[in-house]
N, C-alpha and C positions, 0 to 999 in steps of 0.2 A: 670712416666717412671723411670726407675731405672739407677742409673749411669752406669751400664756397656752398657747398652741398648743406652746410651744415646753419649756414648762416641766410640760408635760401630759406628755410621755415619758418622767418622772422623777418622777412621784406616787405614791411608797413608802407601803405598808401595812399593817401589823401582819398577820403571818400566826402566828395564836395556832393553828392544826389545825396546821401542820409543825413549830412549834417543840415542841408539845406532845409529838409521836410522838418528837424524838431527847431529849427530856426523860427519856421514860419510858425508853427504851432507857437513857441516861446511870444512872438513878437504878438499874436492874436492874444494872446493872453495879455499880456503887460495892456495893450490897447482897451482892453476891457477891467482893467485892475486897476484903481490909484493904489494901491497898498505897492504892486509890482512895481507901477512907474518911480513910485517914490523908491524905492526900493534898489530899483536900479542906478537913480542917480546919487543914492547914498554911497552903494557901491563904486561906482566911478567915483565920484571926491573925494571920499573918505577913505577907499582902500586903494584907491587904481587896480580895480578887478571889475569884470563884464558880471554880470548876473548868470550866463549862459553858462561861466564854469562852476557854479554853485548849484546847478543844479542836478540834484539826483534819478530825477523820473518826470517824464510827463505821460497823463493818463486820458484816454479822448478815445470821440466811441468806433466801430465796428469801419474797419479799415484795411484796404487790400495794396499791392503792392511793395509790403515790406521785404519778402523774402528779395526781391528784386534790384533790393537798393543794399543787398546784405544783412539786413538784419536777419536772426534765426531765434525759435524758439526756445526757451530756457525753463519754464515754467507756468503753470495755470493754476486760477485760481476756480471758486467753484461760479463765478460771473466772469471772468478774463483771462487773460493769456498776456504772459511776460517777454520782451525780446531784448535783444542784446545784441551789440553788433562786435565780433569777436576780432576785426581787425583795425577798428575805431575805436576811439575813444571817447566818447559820445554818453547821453546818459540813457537808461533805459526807455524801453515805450510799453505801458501796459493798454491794453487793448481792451474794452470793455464788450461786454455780447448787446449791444443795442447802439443806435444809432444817434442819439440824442447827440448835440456840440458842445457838450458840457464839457471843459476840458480843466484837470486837476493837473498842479504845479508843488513839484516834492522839490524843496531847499537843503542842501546838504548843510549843516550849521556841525559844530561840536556839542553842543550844548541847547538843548531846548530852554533850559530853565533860562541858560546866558541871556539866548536872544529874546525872551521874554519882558526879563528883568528889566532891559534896557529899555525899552520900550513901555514897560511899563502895563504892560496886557494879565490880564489872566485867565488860561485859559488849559483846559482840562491836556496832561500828559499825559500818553498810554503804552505802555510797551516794556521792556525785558531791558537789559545791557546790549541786548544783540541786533535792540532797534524799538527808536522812544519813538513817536512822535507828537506832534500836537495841530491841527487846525486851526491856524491862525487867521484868515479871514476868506467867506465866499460872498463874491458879488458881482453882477453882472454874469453870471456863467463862469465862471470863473473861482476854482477855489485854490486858496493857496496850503499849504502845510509842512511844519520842517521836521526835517530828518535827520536827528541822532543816528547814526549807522554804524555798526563796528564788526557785525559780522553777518554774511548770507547774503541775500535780495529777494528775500517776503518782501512783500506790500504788506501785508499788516500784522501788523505785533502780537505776541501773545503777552499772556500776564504772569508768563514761569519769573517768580523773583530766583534772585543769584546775586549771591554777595561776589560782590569784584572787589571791594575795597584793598583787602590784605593781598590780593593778585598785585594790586600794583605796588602796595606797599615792601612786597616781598624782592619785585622787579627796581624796586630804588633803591633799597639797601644791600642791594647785593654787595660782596667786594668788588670794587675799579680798579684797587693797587695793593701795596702792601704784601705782595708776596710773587711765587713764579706766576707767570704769564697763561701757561696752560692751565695750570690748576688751577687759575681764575676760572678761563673760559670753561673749564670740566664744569666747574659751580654753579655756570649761568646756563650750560648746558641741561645741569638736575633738576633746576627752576622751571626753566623751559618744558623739562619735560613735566614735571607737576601742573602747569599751569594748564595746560593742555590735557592732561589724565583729569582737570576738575571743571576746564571751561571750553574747552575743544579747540579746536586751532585756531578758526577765528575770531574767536572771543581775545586767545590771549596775545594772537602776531598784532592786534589791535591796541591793545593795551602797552606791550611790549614796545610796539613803535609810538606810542603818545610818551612815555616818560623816556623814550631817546630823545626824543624834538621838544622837551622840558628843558633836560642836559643840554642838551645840543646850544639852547637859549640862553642859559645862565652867561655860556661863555660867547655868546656871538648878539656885538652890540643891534646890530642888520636886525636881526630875525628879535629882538626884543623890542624893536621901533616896530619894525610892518606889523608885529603880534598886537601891540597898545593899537596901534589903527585899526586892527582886525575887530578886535575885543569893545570898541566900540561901537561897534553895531553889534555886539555878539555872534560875531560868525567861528572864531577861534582860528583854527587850521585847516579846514576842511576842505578847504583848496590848494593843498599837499599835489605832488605831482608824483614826488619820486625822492626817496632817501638815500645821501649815499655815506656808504661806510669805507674804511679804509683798513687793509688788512696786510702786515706782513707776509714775507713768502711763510716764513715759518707757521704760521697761524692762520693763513686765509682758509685753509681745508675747513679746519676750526669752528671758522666762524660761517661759511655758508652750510656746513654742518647745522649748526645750533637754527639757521635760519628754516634747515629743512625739516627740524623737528617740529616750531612754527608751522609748519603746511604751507612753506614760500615753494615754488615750484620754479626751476631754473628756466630761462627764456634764451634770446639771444646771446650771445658771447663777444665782449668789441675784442678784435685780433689786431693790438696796435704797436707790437714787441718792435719790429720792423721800424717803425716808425720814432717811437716814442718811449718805449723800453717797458709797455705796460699794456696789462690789460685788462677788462673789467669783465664779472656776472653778470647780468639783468637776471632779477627773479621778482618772481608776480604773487602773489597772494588770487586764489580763487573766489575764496570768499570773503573777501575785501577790496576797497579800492588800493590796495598799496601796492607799491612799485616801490625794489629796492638798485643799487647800484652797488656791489661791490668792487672795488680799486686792488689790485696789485703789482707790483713788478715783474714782468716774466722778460725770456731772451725770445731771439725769433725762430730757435728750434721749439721754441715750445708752444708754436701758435696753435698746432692742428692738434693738440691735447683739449681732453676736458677737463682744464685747470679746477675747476670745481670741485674733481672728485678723484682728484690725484694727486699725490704729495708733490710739493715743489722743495727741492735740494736748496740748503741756503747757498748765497753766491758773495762771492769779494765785492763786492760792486753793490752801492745801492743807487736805486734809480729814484724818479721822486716819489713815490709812495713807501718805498721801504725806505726813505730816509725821512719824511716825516713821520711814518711809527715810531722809529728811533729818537727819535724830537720828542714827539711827545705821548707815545703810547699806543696802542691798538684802538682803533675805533669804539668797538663791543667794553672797552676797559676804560682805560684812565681817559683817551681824546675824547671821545664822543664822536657823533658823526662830524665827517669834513664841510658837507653842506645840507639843507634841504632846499628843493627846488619846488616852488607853489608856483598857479598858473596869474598872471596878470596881466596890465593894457601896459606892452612891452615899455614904450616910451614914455609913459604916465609913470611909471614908478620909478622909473630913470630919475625923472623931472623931481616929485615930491620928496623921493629919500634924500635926493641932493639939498634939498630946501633944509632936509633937518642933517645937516653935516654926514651922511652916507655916500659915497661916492660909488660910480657902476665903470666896470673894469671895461674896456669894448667889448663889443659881442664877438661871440664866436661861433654864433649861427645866425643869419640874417636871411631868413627867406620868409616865402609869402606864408606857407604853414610853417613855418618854426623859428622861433627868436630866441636866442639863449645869452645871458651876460651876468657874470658874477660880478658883487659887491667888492670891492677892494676888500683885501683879504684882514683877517683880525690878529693883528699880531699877539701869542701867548708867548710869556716867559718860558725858558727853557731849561729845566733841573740842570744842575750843575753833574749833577753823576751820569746823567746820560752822555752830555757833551763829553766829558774825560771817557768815555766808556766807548765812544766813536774816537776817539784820538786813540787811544790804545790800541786798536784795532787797524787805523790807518783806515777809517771810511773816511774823513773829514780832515781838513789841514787845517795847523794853527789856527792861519788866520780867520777862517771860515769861524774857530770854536770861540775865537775871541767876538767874532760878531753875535754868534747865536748867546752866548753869554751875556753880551751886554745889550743887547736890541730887539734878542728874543728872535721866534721865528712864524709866519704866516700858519694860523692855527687852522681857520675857519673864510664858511662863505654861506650868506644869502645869495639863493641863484635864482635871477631873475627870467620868466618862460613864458614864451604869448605862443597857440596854438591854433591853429586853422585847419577849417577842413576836416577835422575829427582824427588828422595825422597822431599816431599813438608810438612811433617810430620817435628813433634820437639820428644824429649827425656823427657817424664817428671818428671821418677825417676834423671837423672841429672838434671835438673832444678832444684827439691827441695834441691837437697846438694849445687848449689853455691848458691841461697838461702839464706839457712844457712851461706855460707862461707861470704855473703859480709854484714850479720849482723851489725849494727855500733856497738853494744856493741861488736861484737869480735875483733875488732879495737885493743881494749886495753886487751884481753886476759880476758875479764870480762863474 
């Protein structure tokens, strides 16, 4: 199959008629809520986030014209009917069998007890690891309720307990270093699969990717500022967009390997070798909201391959993803992920992180549905054995090893994303130019 052919099953499109319908539902709501209005403008000040991306589901009664606007059915319950709009990104609509304007408003949070606590409420939790939620206030027609969600899309909970604890405990302590590289990823592979033989796929790619975006934090000043903003209203992450990891040629098989035992399902492919000397997986999770990005170096004979699922030969030449592996480790291992990208009011978080010393790189997508700009990058220390281990080899020149030695090299990013339109697509001629911009050799203008 030829790459346009291939990349033609994944031509994402503004769907301005569906986002518009749960807009207006959203906005009836707030209008009848003070818990919402407030709620809303917490969110704006305190996080520079819309309320509209936090939300998981709205529930309102007997209503025709979805199929029309694209949404399709997904599931029923034994009063409703669930839909989904499979080329948006948008959040569900369940559909009740009666008429009544009673309309219910689901909050994607991390944490129910979080956002309680903060608040200061108490009020009854109900549900499994695979979906808490709790009732937080109805008035005027209007009810609101948040949604812990980690795996499926039930509307309501059952009471199967399931110990997760040692699932994630077992996913932190895995080894990151300290020996070869693959028989790392073999290790995290056995995990992987254990977690999944005890809590099924989505339970564990859920879990799996909340203690990457721990990791990912420890080491990225960015994402531990927006996080303390978040966590003051108790929202956590749950306005995640998309995870990206970063994989040697050696190793990328590897690691979308590991992601497929996960239950992540391969999507688009960015074909940007030509361009850029790289190029990336999109893989989706079904029953999750998670989007991943996997990064590697390829040449431009190897656009129209499915790099995903075919060995890539190591090459003389590193481009920027296989030269920061070599910096600092494989994504899945010692780096952690390169960035995670959460949805926000694109120029409001610009403005706020600046206020607390975060600076925002220019964007490298500016349109009407899609804003994308990373945080200036975090610089990490650079082992000394790796740098002599790229000199040895003649990937790096002296002087390049004397800066990464002493200055270190761009580890990390907060990626800043405003979304319109329920556009569920990315940009991949701007991908390939920041790309290029966060090069560690252009660090130093080399």
């Amino acid at each position: 199959m030829k790459v346009e052919e291939i990349q033609a099953q994944f031509q994402f499109e503004c769907q301005p008629e569906a986002t518009r319908y749960i807009e207006e539902v959203v906005k009836s709501a707030v209008a009848q809520s003070t818990f919402l209005q407030q709620l809303e403008k917490e969110l704006m000040e305190i996080t520079s986030t819309k309320l509209f991306d936090w939300i998981d589901h709205i529930e309102v009664g007997l209503r025709n014209g979805l199929a029309e606007m694209g949404f399709q059915q997904e599931g029923a319950t034994r009063l409703s009917r669930i839909f989904h709009h499979p080329k948006a990104q948008l959040p569900r609509v369940v559909v009740r069998d009666d008429t009544t304007p009673f309309i219910k408003i689901g909050i994607n949070i991390d944490s129910c007890a979080d956002f309680l606590m903060v608040r200061g409420l108490k009020r009854s939790i109900v549900g499994s690891p695979e979906l808490r939620r709790a009732e937080v206030v109805r008035e005027n027609g209007v009810s609101v309720s948040i949604i812990e969600r980690r795996a499926g899309w039930q509307m309501e909970p059952s009471n199967t307990m399931i110990d997760t604890a040692w699932a994630k405990e077992k996913w932190q302590t895995r080894r990151r270093q300290g020996g070869d590289e693959e028989d790392l990823l073999h290790e995290a592979m056995l995990i992987a699969e254990e977690l999944v033989a005890k809590l099924g796929t989505g339970l564990a790619a859920s879990i799996v990717c909340q203690v990457e975006r721990e990791y990912w934090q420890t080491r990225n000043t960015a994402g531990q500022i927006q996080k303390a903003r978040q966590d003051r209203l108790g929202m956590g992450w749950a306005n995640h967009d998309h995870h990206t990891f970063r994989a040697s040629r050696t190793h990328f098989h590897s690691t979308c390997r590991l992601f497929e035992i996960l239950g992540f399902r391969c999507r688009e492919r960015f074909y940007a070798g030509l361009e850029a000397g790289w190029g990336a997986q999109v893989m989706e999770h079904p029953e999750t909201r998670l989007v991943l990005f996997v990064d590697v170096d390829l040449s431009p004979e190897e656009l129209s391959i499915d790099f995903s699922r075919e060995e890539l030969v190591t090459r003389e030449k590193l481009g920027t993803i296989g030269l920061w592996c070599a910096l600092h480790g494989e994504s899945l291992l010692q780096a952690g992920m390169h960035h995670l990208e959460a949805q926000f009011v694109f120029e409001k978080l610009a403005h706020d992180l600046n206020e607390s010393g975060v600076a925002m790189m220019p964007p490298f997508s500016n349109f009407p549905h899609l804003k994308q700009a990373f945080t200036q990058g975090e610089v990490w220390k650079v082992a000394k054995n790796r740098i002599d281990m790229l000199l040895q080899k003649g990937l790096i020149t002296e002087s390049l090893a004397e800066q990464f030695l002493t200055k270190g090299a761009i580890g990390s990013h907060l990626e800043n994303l405003e979304r319109h339109d329920g556009f569920k697509g990315f940009n991949q001629k701007a991908v390939s130019d920041i790309i290029r911009r966060t090069d560690p050799r252009g660090s130093f203008g080399a």
